[in-house]
FIGUSE-274709 format. One record per residue (C-alpha): residue in three letters; x, y, z. Coordinates in steps of 0.05 Angstrom, whole numbers, plus 5000, padded with zeros to 4 digits. Each point is the difference from the previous one (the first is absolute). Layout:
ALAXYZ
...
***
This chain:
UNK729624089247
UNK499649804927
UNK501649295023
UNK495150005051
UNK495850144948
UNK501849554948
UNK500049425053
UNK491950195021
UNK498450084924
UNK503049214995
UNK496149815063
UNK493250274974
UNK501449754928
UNK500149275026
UNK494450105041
UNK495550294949
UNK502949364953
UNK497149545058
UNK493450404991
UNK498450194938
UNK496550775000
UNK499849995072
UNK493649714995
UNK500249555055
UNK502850515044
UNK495150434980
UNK493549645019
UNK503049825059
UNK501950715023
UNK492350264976
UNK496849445046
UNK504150095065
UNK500050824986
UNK492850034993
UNK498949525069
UNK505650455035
UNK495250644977
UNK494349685015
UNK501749745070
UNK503850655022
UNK493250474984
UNK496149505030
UNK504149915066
UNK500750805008
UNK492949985002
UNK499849435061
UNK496749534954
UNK498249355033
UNK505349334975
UNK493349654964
UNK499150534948
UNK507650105002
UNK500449374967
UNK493950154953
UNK504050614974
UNK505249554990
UNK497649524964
UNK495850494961
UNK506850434986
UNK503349284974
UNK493649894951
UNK500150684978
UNK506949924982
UNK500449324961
UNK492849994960
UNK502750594964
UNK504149824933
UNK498050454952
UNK506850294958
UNK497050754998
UNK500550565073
UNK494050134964
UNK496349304989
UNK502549855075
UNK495950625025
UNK493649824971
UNK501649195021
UNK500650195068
UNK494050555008
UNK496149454968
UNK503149445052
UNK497450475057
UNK492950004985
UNK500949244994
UNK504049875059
UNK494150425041
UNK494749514965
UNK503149445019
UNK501650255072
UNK492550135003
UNK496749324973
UNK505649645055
UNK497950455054
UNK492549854990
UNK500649244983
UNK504549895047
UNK494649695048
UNK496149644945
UNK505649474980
UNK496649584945
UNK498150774956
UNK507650285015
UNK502449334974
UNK495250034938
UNK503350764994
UNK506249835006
UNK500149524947
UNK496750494953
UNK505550385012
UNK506049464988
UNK496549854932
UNK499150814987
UNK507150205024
UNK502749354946
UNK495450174943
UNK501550684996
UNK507849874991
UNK497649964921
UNK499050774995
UNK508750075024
UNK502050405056
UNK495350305023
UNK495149465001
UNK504849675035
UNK501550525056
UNK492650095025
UNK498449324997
UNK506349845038
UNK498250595048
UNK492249795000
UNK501449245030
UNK506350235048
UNK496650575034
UNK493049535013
UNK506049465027
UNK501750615051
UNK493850085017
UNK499749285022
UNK507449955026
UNK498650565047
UNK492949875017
UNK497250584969
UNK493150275029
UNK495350504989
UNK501850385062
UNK506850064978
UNK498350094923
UNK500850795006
UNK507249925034
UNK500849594948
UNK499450434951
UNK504150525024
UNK505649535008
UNK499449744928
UNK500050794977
UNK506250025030
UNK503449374976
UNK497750274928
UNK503450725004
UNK506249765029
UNK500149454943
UNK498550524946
UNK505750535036
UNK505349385000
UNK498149794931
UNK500250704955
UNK504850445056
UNK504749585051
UNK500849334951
UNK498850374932
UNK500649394939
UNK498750274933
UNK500949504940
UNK505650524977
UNK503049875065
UNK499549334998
UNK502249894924
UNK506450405015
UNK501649615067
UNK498849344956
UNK504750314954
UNK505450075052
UNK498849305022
UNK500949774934
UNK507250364992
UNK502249625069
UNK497749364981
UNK503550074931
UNK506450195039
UNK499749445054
UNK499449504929
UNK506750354980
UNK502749865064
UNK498149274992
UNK503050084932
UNK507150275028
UNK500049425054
UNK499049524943
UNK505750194959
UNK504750105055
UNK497849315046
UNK505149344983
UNK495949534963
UNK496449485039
UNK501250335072
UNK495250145043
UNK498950754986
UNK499849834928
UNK494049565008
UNK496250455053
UNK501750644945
UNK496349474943
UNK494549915051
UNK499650725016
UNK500050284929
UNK492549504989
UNK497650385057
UNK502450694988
UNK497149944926
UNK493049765014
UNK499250575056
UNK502450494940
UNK494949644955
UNK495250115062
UNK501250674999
UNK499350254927
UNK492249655007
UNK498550435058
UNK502550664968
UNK495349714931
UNK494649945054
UNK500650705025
UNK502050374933
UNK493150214966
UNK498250445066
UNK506450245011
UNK502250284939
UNK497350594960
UNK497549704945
UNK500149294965
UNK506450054951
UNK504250325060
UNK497749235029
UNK502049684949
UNK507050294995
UNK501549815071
UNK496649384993
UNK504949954936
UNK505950145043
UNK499049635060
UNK498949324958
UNK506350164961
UNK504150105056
UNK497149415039
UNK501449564938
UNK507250294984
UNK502049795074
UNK496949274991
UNK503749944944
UNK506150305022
UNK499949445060
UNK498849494961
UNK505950114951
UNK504550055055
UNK497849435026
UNK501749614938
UNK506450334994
UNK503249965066
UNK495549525033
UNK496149484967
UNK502649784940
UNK495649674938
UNK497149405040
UNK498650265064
UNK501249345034
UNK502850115061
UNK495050545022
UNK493649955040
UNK494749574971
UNK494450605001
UNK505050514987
UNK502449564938
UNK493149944977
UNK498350745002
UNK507050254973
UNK501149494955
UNK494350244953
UNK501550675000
UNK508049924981
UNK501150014933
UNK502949414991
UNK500849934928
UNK506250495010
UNK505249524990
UNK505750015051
UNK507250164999
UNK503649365022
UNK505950315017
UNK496350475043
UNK499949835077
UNK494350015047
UNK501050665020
UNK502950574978
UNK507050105031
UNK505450495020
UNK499650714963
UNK493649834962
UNK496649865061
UNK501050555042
UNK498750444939
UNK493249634999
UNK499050225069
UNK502250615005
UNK494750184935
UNK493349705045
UNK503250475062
UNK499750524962
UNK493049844967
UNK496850175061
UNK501950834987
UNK495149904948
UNK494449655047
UNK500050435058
UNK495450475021
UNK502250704966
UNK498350735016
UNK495050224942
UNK504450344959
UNK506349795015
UNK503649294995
UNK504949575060
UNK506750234993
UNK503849614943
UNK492949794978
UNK501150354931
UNK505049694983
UNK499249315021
UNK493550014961
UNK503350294942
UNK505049475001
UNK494849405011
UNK495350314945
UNK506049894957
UNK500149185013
UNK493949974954
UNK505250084945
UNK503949364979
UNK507050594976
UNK499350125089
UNK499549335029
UNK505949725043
UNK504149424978
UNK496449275030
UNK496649474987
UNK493250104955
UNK496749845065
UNK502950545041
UNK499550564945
UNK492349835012
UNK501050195064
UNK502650674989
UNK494550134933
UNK495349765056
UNK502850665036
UNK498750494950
UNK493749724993
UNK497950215078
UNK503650614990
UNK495650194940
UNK495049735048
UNK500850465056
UNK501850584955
UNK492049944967
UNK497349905080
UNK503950695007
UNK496950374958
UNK493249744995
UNK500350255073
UNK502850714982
UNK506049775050
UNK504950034945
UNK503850724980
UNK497550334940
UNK503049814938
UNK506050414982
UNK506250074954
UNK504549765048
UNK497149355000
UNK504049404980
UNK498949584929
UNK496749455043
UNK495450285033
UNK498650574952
UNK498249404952
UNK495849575055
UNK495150615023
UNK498750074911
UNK497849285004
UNK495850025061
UNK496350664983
UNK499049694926
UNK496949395049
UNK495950425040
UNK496750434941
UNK498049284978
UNK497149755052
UNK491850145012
UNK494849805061
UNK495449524971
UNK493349815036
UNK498349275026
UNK492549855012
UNK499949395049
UNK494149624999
UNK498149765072
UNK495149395017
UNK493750165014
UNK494049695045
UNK501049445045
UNK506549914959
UNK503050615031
UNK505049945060
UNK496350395046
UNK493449784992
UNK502449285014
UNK504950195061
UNK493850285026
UNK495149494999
UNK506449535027
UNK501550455063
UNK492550125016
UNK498949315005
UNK506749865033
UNK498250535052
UNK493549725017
UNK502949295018
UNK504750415037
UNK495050375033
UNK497449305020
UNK505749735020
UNK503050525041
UNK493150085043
UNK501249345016
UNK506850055027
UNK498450735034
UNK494250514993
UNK505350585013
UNK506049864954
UNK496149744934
UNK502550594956
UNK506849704996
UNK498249384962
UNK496050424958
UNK505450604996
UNK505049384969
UNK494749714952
UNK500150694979
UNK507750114991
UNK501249304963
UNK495850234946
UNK503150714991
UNK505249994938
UNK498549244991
UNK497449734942
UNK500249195007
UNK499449475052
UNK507449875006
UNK501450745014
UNK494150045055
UNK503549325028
UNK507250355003
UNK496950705031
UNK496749575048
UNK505449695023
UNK504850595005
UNK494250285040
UNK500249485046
UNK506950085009
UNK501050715015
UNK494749915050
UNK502249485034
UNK507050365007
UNK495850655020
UNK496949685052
UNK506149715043
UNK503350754986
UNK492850365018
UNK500149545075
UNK508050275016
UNK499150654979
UNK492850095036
UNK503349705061
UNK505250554988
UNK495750634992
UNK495049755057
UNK495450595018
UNK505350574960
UNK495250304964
UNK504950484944
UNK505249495004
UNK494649484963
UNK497550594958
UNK508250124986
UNK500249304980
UNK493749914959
UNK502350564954
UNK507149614991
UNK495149364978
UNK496250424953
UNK506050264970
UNK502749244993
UNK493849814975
UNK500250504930
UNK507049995000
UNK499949234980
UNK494249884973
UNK501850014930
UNK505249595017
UNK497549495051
UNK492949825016
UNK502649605056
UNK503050495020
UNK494750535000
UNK495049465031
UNK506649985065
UNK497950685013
UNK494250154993
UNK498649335052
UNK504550355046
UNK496650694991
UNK493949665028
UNK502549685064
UNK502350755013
UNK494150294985
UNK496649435043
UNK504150325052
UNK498550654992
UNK491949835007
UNK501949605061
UNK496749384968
UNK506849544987
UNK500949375007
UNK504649414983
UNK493949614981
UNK496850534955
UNK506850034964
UNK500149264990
UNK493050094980
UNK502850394934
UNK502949414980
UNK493549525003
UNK496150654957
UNK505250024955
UNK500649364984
UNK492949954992
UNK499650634958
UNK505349714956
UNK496449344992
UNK493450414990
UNK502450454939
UNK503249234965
UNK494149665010
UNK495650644960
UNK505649964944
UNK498949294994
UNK493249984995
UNK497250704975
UNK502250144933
UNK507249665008
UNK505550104952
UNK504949635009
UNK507450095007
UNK501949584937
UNK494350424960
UNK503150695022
UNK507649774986
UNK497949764929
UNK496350664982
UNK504450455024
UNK506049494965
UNK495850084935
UNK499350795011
UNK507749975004
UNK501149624945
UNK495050474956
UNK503250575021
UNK506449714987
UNK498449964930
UNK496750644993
UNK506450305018
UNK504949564953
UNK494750204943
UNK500450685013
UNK507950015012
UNK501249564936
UNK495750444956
UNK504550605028
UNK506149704987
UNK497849714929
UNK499550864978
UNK492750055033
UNK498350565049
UNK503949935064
UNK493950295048
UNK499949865066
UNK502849395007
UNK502549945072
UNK492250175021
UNK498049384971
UNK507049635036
UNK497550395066
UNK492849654994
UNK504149314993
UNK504150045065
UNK493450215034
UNK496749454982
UNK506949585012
UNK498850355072
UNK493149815008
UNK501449254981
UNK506449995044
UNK495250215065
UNK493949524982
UNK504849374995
UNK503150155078
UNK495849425023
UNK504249544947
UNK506550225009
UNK498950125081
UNK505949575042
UNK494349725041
UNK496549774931
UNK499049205003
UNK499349944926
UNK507749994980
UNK499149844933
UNK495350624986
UNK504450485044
UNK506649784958
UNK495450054937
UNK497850645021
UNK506050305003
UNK503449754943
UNK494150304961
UNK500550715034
UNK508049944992
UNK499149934915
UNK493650475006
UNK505750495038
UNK504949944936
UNK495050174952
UNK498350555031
UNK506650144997
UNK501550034938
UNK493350254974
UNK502350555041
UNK506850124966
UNK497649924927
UNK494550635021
UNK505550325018
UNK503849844937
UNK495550174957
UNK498550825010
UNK507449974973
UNK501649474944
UNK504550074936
UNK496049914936
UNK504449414989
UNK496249615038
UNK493750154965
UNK502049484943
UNK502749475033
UNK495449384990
UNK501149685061
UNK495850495044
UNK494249924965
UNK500349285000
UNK501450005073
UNK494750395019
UNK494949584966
UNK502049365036
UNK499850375061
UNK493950174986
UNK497549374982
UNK503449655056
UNK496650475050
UNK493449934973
UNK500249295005
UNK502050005076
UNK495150545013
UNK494749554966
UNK502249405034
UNK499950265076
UNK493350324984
UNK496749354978
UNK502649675067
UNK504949614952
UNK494249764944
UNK502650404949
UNK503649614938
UNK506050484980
UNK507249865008
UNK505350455012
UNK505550054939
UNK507450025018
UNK502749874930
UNK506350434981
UNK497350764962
UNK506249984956
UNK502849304992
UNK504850224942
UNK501050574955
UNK497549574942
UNK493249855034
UNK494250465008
UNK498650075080
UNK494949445028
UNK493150545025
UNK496549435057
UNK493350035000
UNK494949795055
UNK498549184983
UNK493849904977
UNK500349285002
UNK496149765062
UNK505049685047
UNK501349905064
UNK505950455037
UNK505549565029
UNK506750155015
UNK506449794970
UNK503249345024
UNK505850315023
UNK499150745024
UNK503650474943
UNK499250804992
UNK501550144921
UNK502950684987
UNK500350454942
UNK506449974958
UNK505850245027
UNK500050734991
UNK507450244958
UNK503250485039
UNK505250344965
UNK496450174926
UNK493750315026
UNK499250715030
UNK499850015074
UNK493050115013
UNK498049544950
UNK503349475039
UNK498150255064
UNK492149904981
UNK500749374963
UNK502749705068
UNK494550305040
UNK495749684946
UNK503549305004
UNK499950135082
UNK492150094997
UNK499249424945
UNK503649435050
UNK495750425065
UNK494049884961
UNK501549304976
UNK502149885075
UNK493650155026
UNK496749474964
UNK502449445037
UNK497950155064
UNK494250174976
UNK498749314973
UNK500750254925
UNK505649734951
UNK503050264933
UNK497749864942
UNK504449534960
UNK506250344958
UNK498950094930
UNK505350044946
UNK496750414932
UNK502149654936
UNK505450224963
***
């Protein structure tokens, strides 16, 4: 029994770790739950199959508009979204005959239902409810006659949403943080896996390289999970330090692992030059390995024989500490393995290897300490005790000394405001975009207009530039086009079986939420070949009115481009640059802050102002999809693109490691020259490239790459923006100067260790210049 169990806990961890929270699952299951209520209270009351597929659609509105994070919040969203829903019902009902005033209405309503998207949520839920419901009323031709039937219908839809949503399908931010939480352990344990694979695989074969390809993947879906529990943590924890704690933890456990991998990778893998790897896997690791470590040269490649398998037997048993455990208690052996690994942190305990390898296993006690703080931040760790080991009697002093420090600090955002703001743009862009659409699809049929209008609508949701509106056009046009050729087989299929098209509707719905955060294509497939059913089910199919989804769609697609074009436009380059200055600024917000801390300042919260970073890293990574898409004809910019994002990705990095570093520094570090001397050239550096991109490449500065420390006998070189009024150009012959080697064995080990993340962000930063179009300054030597 216990291994039945152990086996289903394994199976649900790596589902959970394949989506994150449940969240997916969990919109899905609310939608098809509250059309399964819906339909069955409606169909024991011998309702006719019309307003059984008002109720459904009503159910499916009721259940997606609503994205508040409170039970609470929800409630009031969803009384309010009632009242709208039987407004709009109304005005459709009684303009249905007039066609130029329900037109007119209905695009008050697109540019109501965008413009209120400012005021968050709940803005955003009626408006979204407002201009579906009136698209009901059209889509099932909606008359006064009916409008009382109606309205009993919609009633319906509305309870069983609200009995789904706080009973059957209950998802309280709590719940959701701690599922998150769980997702995060399994994803953290699959990148061990990767890890254990990695030291065990023969160099150079086959399931060596797919374990180097694997461990990329299985650390940017850890790094995707970590933002999501940030995103989730202020309503589902108590109080704002309790967030910052597990905010604390997750970030250093998260970095520990990335670090881990990428030690072992140098260790057993890659070596110092990385030359034989994967060009964009070279590129990304290849910044991040300290390579100023000098190597052994009698060392081999790998580690061999005895040293080896003690190598992987120690990541094995790592995953005792990752685990899900029982609150309270710990996995068998769990103690001691952790007590053990703590003890790695300590030069006296480290194995006999190369300098390279005993990273490795320091890089152990590291996630160890790491998962020990997740522990008990999360009150999953036993109570302290006498019993407890040296190790970990020492490591819970240090992180509740860290956790007294650490404070919730307030950031005021500022947000645009007029015709600057998002919203109030987007919603001048779709209104216009609908009414060509409007236009447009009259033309090609009186009956089916509302789907070029319904995609002119989509394009613009979650869209910010013309590039993105192209791309979600596209993939639009796509999933429809797939849609329709599965919509004709399976409404050839179903024929005149009424619950067997209901049975299979529901299963589209469900596809539909499932991936939509994953795939708009996707989504777009079923909801395509919802329709054809639902076609079915009102007896009104047809091949040609499926085919005739494709001409609307296109037409909708090319409706909502043309409006981003030409009302208010902002273009794609425009939106990449801001949000690659935003970046940039916050990236030196954060080495500021982190540099102060480690120079004997106030630590605060330092990994708040890291989180805001790889949000905005996030936010850039989305917006420049149209430059790095496959299909993109503009090689040049797609392969600048993404050497840009792949150096924006290793500052990140290591902005996120020297947060971490700093809640816990030695006050030796607090004197050594070189930090302060580093930070201001990365400061200056930044400022110039932040400068730069937001002048559109007028501004005069140069970036400085000359040496901090050239020798002990000469005071460090502090760059300085240029004021001399020059054009940027770029070096004859492409060169990235680095800081001075950083000395390994006469400086304390996290001295070193920040130093290199300082030299690794220095040659990031100076990298970025070049495809950027601006070159270093020239190298000065001060005078003796």
């Amino acid at each position: 029994m216990g291994a039945v169990r152990r086996a289903w806990d394994d199976l649900w961890d790596r589902f959970s770790a394949s989506d994150p929270g449940l969240i997916r699952l969990s919109s899905a299951l609310n939608t098809v739950c509250g059309i399964l209520l819906t339909l069955l209270v409606l169909a024991v009351a011998h309702t006719a199959v019309p307003l059984l597929v008002t109720g459904a659609m009503t159910a499916m509105v009721a259940a997606f508009a609503i994205s508040d994070s409170r039970p609470r919040d929800q409630a009031v969203t969803l009384g309010l979204g009632f009242l709208a829903a039987l407004a709009a019902v109304g005005l459709g009902a009684e303009l249905y005959r007039y066609r130029v005033a329900s037109d007119l209405v209905f695009l008050g309503l697109i540019f109501a239902a965008v413009y209120v998207r400012r005021f968050g949520p709940r803005g955003t839920g009626l408006g979204m409810i407002g201009f579906q419901l009136f698209f009901v009323s059209q889509f099932t031709h909606a008359a006064p006659s009916t409008l009382l039937k109606m309205y009993e219908v919609m009633a319906v839809a509305f309870a069983a949403s609200a009995a789904v949503r706080f009973g059957l399908v209950r998802a309280t931010p709590e719940r959701t943080l701690h599922r998150l939480r769980r997702a995060f352990r399994a994803r953290l344990a699959a990148l061990v896996d990767v890890l254990v694979e990695i030291a065990g695989a023969e160099p150079g074969s086959r399931a060596d390289v797919q374990a180097i390809d694997l461990l990329h993947t299985r650390v940017a879906r850890l790094h995707q999970c970590a933002l999501m529990i940030q995103s989730r943590l202020e309503h589902g924890t108590a109080d704002p330090r309790t967030a910052s704690l597990i905010q604390r933890r997750i970030a250093e456990a998260e970095i520990a692992a990335e670090r881990l991998g990428l030690l072992l990778l140098r260790a057993v893998r890659l070596g110092p030059d990385l030359a034989a790897t994967d060009v964009t896997l070279s590129l990304h690791l290849s910044t991040l390995l300290p390579a100023s470590v000098p190597a052994d040269p009698e060392a081999a490649p790998g580690a061999e024989g005895a040293a080896a398998d003690r190598l992987v037997r120690e990541l094995r048993e790592l995953r005792l500490l990752v685990v899900r455990a029982t609150p309270g208690t710990l996995a068998p052996g769990a103690a001691e393995v952790g007590e053990r690994m703590l003890g790695y942190r300590d030069d006296e305990a480290l194995p006999e290897g190369t300098p390279a390898v005993q990273d490795v296993y320091r890089g152990l006690g590291d996630l160890a300490r790491a998962m020990l703080g997740l522990r008990l931040t999360l009150e999953e760790e036993p109570a302290a005790s006498e019993d407890d080991s040296p190790e970990t009697a020492r490591s819970r002093e240090e992180l509740e000394a860290e956790d007294i420090s650490l404070q919730a600090d307030e950031d005021v955002s500022h947000e645009p405001t007029g015709i600057d703001r998002p919203t109030t743009r987007a919603a001048f862009q779709v209104t216009v975009g609908s009414a060509l659409a409007i236009l447009g699809g009259e033309l090609l049929s009186a009956q089916r207009w509302y789907w070029a209008v319904l995609t002119c609508w989509v394009v613009f949701l979650n869209t910010s530039s013309t590039g993105e509106i192209l791309m979600k056009g596209y993939r639009r046009l796509a999933g429809t086009i797939g849609g329709v050729v599965a919509g004709i087989g399976l409404a050839a299929l179903v024929g005149g079986h009424t619950w067997s098209a209901f049975a299979l509707v529901v299963l589209c719905i469900f596809g539909m939420f499932f991936t939509a955060p994953l795939s708009y294509m996707l989504m777009s497939f079923f909801v395509t070949t919802m329709l054809g059913l639902l076609y079915t089910l009102l007896h009104t199919y047809s091949a040609s009115v499926l085919l005739l989804r494709i001409e609307e769609t296109l037409l909708g697609a090319v409706c909502g481009l043309i409006a981003a074009v030409a009302i208010l436009p902002v273009r794609t380059r425009r939106r990449t640059d801001d949000l690659l200055v935003d970046v940039l600024e916050k990236l030196r917000g954060t080495l500021e802050q982190t540099v102060a801390a480690l120079s004997g300042g106030r630590p605060g919260d330092l990994l708040d102002a890291a989180r805001e970073l790889d949000t905005a890293l996030d936010t850039l990574r989305g917006s420049v999809q149209p430059l790095t898409h496959p299909a993109s004809p503009l090689r040049s910019r797609r392969r600048r693109a993404g050497y840009i994002l792949g150096l924006l990705e290793t500052c990140a990095y290591h902005a996120r490691s020297l947060a971490a570093t700093a809640g816990f520094v030695p006050s030796a570090l607090h004197a050594d020259p070189r930090l302060a001397d580093a930070g201001r050239q990365l400061d200056a550096n930044l400022e110039v490239l932040a400068d730069f991109v937001r002048s559109g490449g007028k501004s005069r500065g140069r970036l400085d790459g000359s040496a901090l420390a050239p020798r002990p006998d000469q005071p460090p070189v502090v760059p300085a923006a240029s004021t001399t009024p020059t054009t940027p150009t770029l070096p004859a012959v492409p060169a990235v100067p680095t800081l001075p080697a950083v000395p390994v064995r006469n400086d304390p080990l996290v001295t070193v260790r920040v130093l290199r993340h300082l030299q690794r962000l220095n040659e990031s930063i100076l990298g970025l210049g070049r495809p950027l179009g601006l070159g270093p300054a020239e190298r000065s030597v001060p005078p003796r």
